[in-house]
N, C-alpha and C positions, 0 to 999 in steps of 0.2 A: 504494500500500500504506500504511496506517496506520501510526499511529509506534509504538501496541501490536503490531502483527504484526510489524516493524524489531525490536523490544525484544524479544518472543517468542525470531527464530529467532540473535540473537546471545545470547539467556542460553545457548539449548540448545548454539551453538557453543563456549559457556565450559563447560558440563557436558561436551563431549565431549571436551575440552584437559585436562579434571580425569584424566577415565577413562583417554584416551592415558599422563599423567603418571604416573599409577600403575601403568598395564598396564607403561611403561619400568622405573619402578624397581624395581617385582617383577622382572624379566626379569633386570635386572644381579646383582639379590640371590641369583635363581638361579643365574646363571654364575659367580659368586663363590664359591655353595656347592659345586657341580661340580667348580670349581678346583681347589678343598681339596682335593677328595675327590682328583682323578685324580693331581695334583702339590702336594702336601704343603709341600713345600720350595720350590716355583716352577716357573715353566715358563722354557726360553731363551727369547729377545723376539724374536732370529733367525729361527724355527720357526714354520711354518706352525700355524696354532691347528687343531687334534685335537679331532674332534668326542665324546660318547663313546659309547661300544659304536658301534651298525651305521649303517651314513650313512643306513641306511633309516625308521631312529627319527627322527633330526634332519630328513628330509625330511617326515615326519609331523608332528614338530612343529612347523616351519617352515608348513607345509599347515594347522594347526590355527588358527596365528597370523592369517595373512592371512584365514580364514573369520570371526575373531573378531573384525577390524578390519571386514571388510565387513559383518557381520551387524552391528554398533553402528550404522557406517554408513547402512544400510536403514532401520534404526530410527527414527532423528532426524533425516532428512529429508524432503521429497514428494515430490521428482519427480527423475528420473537426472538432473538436471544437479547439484542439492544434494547425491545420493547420494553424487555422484564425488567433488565438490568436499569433503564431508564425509571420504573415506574418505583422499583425499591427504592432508589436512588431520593425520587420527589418525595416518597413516604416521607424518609426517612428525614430530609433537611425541613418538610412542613412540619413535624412531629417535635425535632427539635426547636424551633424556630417557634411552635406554639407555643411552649413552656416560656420560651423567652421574652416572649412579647409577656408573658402573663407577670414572668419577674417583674418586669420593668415597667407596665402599668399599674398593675396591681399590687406589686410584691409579694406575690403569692406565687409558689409557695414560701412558705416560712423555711422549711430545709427540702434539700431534693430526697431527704428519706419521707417526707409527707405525702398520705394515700388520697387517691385521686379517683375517681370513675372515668377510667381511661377509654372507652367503646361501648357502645352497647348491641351489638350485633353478634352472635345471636340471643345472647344474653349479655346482663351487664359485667365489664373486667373489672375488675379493682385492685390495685396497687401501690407502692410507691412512684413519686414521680421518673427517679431515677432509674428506672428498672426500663423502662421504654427509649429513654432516653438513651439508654446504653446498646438497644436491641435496636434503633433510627440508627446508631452509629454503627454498628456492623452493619448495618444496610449499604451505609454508603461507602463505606471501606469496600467490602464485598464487592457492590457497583463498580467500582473504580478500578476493579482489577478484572473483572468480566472482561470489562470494555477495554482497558489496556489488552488481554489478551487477545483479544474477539477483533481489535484493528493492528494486530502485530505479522508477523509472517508466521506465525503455530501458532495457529487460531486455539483456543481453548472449547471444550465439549463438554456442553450439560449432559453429562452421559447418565444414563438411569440412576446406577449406585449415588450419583453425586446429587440427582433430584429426591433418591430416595432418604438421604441421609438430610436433606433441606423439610423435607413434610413432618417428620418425627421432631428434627429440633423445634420448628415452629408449634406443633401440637405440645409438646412437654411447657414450652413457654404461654400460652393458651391455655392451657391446664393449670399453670400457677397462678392465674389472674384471676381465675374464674371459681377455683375450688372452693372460696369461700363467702362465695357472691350472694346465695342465701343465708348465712350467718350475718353478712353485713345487712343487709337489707333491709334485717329485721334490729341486728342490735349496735351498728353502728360498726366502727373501726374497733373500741376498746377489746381488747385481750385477743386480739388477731395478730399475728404475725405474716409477714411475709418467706415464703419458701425459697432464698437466696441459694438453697440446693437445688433445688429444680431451675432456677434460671443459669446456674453456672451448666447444668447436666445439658438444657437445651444449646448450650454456648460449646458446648464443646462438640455436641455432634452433629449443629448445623454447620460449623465450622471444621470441620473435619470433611464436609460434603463441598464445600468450596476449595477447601485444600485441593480438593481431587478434580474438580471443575477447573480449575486454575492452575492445576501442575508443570512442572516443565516439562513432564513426557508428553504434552499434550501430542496430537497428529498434525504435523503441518498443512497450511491452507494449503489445498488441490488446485494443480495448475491447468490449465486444458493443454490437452493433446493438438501437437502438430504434427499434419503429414510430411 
């Protein structure tokens, strides 16, 4: 690949980190104004975060989100392996990006070990804020080396074992979000913990699926035949 097409698909990777950063801090600035609106005075930090009105809105706009992140996605890449790589990529700088606008407006959170109602699809997740935070950044680490692969001369291969080993780390992380989603619901954050072994457990064997994805054995990009 030429060093113009190299330079092509990292501007457009900086154009899609601009969008993400904006799509984040519009998002906090909304939940900020929401705040206001629902708790005037503040909300307890105890308490599970109160979506507002029907969880059927929030499931819509949560629905709305993820189309917006994949349709940019689509857009600004060629082929599903940049698509994917693109669209973890925008999770991952919106997701961090959200939190930040929310420091910085609001000053909330108070520490990034403070639990949050992170999603509510298919049910609601709840955790520390930093725990997402850290799973946005292996997003775009991950990203960055997809795509550093995927426009090098040894392309890199989402080969099965390596997708397989990406669906188990994300379930086990899913699973720690969620294990005690009815516990809170009903009595709040207090005497809940967070499961830092299940997030380390999914960290290492989604990472290990990308190790394999990214390797240097990869199979070099196929050249076509001349007669």
């Amino acid at each position: 690949m030429s060093l113009s097409r190299i330079h092509q698909v990292w501007i457009r990777l900086f154009g899609v980190f601009l969008f993400a950063c904006a799509m984040g801090l519009l998002e906090a600035i909304c939940v900020v104004y929401l705040r206001r609106l629902i708790a005037p005075a503040g909300t307890d930090p105890t308490l599970p975060a109160m979506p507002l009105g029907s969880f059927h809105i929030e499931h819509i706009r949560e629905a709305c989100t993820m189309v917006m992140l994949l349709t940019v996605a689509w857009m600004t890449a060629s082929n599903w392996r940049s698509r994917t790589a693109h669209f973890f990529f925008i999770f991952g700088v919106w997701d961090i990006l959200y939190y930040v606008g929310l420091k910085w407006f609001a000053h909330w959170p108070a520490s990034w070990l403070q639990w949050d109602c992170l999603f509510l699809i298919p049910k609601p997740w709840y955790g520390p804020v930093l725990a997402p935070v850290l799973i946005s950044a292996y997003f775009m680490v991950g990203c960055c080396l997809v795509l550093a692969r995927e426009n090098s001369e040894r392309k890199g291969r989402l080969s099965l074992p390596a997708l397989a080993l990406q669906l188990p780390g994300f379930l086990v992380w899913y699973w720690s979000f969620v294990k005690d989603s009815d516990l809170i619901q009903a009595h709040g954050y207090d005497g809940i913990s967070y499961s830092w072994s299940l997030f380390a457990a999914g960290l290492i064997i989604a990472g290990l699926g990308l190790w394999l994805a990214t390797r240097m054995g990869a199979m070099p990009a196929l050249r076509p035949l001349h007669r």
